[in-house]
SERO-4910 file (N, C-alpha, C, O; in steps of 0.05 Angstrom, whole numbers):
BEGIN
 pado doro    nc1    nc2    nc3   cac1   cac2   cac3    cc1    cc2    cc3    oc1    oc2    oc3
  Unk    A     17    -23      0      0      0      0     18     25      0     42     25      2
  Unk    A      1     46     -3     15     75     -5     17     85     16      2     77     34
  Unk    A     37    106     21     38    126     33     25    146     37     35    166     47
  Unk    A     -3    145     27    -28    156     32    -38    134     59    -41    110     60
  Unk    A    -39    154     77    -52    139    111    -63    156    121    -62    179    112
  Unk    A    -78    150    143   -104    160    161    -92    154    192    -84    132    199
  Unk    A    -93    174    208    -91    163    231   -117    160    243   -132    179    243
  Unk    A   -127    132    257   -161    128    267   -148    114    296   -135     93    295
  Unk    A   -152    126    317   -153    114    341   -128     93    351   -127     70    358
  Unk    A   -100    127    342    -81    107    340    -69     88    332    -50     78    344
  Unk    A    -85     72    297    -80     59    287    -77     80    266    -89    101    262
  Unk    A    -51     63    249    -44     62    218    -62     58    204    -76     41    216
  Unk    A    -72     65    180    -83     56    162    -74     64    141    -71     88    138
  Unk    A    -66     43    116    -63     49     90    -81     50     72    -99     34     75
  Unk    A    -83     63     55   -107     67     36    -90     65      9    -68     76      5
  Unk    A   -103     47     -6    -94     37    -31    -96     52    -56   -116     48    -70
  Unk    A    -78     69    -66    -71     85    -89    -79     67   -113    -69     47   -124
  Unk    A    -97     78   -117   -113     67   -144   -103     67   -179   -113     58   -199
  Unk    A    -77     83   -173    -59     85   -190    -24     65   -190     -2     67   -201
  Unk    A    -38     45   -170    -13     19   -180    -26      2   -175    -45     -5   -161
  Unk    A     -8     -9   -196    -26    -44   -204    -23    -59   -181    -40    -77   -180
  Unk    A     -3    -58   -157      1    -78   -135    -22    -67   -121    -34    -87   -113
  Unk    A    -34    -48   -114    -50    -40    -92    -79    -50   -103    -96    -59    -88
  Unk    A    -83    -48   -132   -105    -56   -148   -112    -88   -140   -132   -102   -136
  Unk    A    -86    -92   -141    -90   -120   -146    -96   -139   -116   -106   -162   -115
  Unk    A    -88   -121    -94    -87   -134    -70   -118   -133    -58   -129   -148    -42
  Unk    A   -132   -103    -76   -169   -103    -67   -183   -118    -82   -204   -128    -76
  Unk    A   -169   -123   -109   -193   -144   -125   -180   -172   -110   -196   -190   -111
  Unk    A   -162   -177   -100   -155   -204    -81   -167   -214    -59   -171   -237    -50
  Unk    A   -175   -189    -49   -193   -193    -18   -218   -205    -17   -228   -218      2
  Unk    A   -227   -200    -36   -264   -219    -41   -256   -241    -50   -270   -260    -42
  Unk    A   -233   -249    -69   -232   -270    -73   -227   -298    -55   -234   -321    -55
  Unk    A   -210   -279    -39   -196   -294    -20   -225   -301      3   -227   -324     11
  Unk    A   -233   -292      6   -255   -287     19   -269   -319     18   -269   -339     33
  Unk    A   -282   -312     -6   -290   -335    -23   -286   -357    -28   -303   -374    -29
  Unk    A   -254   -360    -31   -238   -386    -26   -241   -393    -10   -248   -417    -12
  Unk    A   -238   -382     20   -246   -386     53   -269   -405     54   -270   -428     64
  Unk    A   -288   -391     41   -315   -411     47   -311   -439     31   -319   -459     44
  Unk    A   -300   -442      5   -306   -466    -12   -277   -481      8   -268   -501     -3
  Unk    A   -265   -473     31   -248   -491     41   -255   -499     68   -248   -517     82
  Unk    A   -274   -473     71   -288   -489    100   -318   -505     96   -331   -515    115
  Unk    A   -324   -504     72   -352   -516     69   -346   -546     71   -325   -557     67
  Unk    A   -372   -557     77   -379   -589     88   -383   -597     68   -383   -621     68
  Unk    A   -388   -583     38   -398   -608     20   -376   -624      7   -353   -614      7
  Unk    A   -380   -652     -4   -355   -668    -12   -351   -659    -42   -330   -667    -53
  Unk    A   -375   -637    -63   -368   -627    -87   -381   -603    -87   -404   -596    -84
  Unk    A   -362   -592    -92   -376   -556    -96   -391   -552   -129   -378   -552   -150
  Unk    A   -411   -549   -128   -426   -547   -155   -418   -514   -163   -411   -506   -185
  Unk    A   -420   -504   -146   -415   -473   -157   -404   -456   -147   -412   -443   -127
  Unk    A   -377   -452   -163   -348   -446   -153   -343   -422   -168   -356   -424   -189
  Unk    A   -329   -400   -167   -318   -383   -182   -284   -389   -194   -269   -376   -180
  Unk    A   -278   -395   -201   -255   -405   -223   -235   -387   -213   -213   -397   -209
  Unk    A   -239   -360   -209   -219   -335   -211   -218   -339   -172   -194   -336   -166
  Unk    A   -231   -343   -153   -231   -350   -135   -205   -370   -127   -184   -366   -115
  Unk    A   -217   -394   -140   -199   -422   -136   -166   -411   -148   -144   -419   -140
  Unk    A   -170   -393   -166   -141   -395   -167   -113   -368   -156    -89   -363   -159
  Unk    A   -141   -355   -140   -127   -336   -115   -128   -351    -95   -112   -343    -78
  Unk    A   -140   -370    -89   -130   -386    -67   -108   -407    -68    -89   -410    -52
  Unk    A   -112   -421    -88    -92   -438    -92    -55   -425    -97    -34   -437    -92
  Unk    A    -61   -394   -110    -34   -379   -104    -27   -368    -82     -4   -363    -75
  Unk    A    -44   -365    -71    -37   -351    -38    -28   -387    -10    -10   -391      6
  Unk    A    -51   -401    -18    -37   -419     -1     -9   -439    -15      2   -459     -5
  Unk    A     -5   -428    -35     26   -436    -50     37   -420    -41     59   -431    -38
  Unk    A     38   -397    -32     57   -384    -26     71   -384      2     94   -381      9
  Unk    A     42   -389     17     57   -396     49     51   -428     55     39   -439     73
  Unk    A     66   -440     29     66   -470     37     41   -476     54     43   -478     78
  Unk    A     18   -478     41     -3   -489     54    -12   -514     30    -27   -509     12
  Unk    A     -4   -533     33    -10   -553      9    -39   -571     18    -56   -577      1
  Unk    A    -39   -578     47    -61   -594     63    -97   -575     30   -113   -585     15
  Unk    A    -88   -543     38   -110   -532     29   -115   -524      0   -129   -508    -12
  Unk    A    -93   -546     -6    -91   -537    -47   -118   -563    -49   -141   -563    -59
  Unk    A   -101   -583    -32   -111   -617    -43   -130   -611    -29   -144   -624    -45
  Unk    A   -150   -603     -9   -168   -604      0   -195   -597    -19   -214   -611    -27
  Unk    A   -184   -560    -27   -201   -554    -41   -200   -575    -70   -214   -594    -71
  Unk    A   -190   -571    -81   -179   -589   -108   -191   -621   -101   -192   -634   -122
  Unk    A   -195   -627    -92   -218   -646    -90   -246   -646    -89   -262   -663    -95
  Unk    A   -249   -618    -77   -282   -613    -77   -290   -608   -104   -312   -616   -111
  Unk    A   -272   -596   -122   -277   -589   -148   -277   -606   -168   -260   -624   -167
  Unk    A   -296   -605   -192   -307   -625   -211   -271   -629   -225   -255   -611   -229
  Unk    A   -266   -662   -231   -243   -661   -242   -233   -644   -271   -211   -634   -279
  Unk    A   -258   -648   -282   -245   -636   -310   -244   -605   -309   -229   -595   -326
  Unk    A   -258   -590   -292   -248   -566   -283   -215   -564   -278   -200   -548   -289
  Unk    A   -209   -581   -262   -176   -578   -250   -162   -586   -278   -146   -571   -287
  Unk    A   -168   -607   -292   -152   -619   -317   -157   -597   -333   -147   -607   -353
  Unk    A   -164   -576   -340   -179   -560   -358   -163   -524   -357   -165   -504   -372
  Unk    A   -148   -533   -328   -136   -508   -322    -98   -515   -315    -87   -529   -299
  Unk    A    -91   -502   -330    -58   -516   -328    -52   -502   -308    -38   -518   -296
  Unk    A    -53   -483   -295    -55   -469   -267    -51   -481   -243    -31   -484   -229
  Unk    A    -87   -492   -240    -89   -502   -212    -81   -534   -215    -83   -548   -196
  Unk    A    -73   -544   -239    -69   -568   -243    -40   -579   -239    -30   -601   -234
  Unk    A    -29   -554   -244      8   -552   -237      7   -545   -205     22   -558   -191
  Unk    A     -9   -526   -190    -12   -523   -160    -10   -553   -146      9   -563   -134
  Unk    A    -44   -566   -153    -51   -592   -143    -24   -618   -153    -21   -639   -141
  Unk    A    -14   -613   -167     11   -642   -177     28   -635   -158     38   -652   -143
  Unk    A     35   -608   -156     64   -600   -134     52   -601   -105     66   -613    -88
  Unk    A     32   -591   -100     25   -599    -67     24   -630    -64     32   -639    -43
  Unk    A     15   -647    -83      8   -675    -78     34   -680    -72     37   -691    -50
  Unk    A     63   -674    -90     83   -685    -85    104   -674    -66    126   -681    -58
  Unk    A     88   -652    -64    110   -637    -36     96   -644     -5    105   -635     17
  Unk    A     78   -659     -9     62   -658     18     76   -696     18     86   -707     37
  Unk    A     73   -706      0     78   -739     -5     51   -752     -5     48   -777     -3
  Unk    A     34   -739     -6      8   -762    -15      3   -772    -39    -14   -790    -40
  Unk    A     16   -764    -65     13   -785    -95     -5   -801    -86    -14   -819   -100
***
């Protein structure tokens, strides 16, 4: 974030300069992420209706802080030929399977 801030009740706050692509990119991330949250805490064993752009802000964010348990978790709830269909989350799910050792 920018160096555009607010002071509120002794906290920092950054406010996101709408004129760089990192700050852009970190607010259209936040709903996604959001989103992902639920399709990884939900009970069902197949998610019928998933947002695509979702699954694959999650699957980059929990790649990034080595969270693999939650690549293969979600990536199972989801219809296979969705995952085969996306070279993306399909290269995510092969490398968590083999960095975690469940093949």
């Amino acid at each position: 974030m920018t160096l555009s801030s607010r002071i509120n009740s002794n906290t920092l706050i950054c406010l996101p300069d709408p004129d760089k692509a990192g700050d852009l990119e970190k607010l259209r991330e936040r709903p996604l992420l959001k989103e992902f949250e639920d399709y990884r805490t939900s009970s069902q064993k197949r998610l019928k209706v998933f947002r695509l752009e979702a699954v694959r802000a999650g699957f980059k964010k929990a790649w990034q802080e080595r969270d693999y348990a939650t690549i293969i978790t979600v990536a199972r709830k989801i219809p296979e030929n969705v995952l085969q269909e996306d070279p993306k989350l399909l290269m995510w799910y092969d490398q968590a399977l083999t960095r975690s050792g469940e093949e």
